[in-house]
C-alpha positions as CSV (number, residue, x, y, z in Angstrom):
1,X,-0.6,-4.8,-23.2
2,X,-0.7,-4.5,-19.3
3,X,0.8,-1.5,-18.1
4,X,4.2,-1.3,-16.4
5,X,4.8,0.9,-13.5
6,X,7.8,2.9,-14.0
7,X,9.1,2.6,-10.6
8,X,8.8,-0.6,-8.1
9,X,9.6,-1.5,-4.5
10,X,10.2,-5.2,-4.0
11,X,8.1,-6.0,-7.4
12,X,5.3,-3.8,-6.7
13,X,4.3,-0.6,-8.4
14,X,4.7,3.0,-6.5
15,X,2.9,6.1,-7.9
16,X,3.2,9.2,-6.4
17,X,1.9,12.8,-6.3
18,X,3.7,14.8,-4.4
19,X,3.6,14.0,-0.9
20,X,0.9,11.0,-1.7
21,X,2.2,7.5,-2.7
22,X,0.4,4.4,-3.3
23,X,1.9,1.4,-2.8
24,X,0.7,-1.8,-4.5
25,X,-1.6,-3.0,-7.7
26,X,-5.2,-2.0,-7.8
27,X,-6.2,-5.2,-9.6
28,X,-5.2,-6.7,-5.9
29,X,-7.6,-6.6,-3.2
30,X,-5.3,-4.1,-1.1
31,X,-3.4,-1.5,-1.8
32,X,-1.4,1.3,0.9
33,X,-1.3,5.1,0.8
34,X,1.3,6.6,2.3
35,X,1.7,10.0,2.8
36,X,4.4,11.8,3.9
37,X,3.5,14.2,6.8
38,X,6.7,16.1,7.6
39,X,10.5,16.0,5.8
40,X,13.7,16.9,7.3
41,X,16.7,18.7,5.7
42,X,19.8,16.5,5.0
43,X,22.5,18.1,3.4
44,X,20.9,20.1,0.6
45,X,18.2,17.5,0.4
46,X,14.5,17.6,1.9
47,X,13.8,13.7,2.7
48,X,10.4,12.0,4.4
49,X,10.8,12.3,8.1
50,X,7.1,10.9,9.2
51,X,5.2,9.2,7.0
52,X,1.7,8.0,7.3
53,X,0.4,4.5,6.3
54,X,-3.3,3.1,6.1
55,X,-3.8,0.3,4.3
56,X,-6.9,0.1,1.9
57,X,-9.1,-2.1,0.5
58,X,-9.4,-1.6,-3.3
59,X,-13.3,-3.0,-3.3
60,X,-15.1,0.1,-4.7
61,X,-18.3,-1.2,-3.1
62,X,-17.0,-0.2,0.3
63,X,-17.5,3.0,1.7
64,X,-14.2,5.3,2.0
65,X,-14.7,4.4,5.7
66,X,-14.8,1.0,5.6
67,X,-11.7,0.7,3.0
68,X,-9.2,1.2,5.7
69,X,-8.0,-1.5,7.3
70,X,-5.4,-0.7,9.1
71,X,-3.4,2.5,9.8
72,X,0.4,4.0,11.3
73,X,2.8,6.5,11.6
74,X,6.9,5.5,10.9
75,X,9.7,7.6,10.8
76,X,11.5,7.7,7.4
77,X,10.4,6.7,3.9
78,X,12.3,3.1,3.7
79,X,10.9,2.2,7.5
80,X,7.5,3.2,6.1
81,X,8.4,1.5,2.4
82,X,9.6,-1.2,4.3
83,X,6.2,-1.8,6.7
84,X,3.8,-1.4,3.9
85,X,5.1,-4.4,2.2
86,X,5.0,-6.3,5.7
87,X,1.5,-5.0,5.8
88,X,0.1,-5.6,2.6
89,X,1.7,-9.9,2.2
90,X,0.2,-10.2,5.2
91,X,-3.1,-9.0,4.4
92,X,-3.5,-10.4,0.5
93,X,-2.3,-14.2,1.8
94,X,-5.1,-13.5,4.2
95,X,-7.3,-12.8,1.5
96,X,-5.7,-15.6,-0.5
97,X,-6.2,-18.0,2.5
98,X,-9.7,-17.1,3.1
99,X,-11.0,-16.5,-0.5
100,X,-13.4,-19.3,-1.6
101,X,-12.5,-22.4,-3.2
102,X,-14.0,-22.4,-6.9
103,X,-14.2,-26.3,-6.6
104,X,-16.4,-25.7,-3.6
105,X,-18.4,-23.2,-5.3
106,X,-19.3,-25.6,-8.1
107,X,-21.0,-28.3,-5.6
């Protein structure tokens, strides 16, 4: 049986470690990390005030240099959330797009 993430955003899995969260399945070709670089007080709560994204490439053939694709700062955890899913459709219909036929492959 597959495993199930616990917790999603917008159908895709989020696990976190303290101030580190991927965002995305690594059985796709990209994932992103986000980590949270500062918080701010609001109320009695601490919440994600700048958050760090850089979005990966999940081929383990790659150096860790040549993973990132692409990398920003946002202000706030759902801005960040929120650009990381713009982010990472982009990228994998990209991939999708540019992948190689498997009919073409066979001729």
């Amino acid at each position: 049986m597959a495993y199930t993430a616990p917790l999603t955003y917008k159908g895709r899995p989020l696990v976190r470690c303290k101030n580190e969260i991927y965002y995305g399945s690594l059985e796709e070709p990209f994932v992103v990390f986000l980590q949270i670089l500062t918080t701010k007080k609001e109320g009695e709560e601490e919440v994600a005030d700048r958050v760090h994204l850089t979005l990966l490439s999940t081929d383990t053939t790659l150096s860790p240099k040549n993973r990132i694709i692409k990398q920003t700062d946002k202000n706030g955890l759902y801005n960040a959330l929120d650009f990381a899913t713009i982010l990472l459709e982009r990228q994998l219909a990209d991939a999708k797009r540019n992948a190689p036929k498997k009919d073409a492959a066979k001729k």
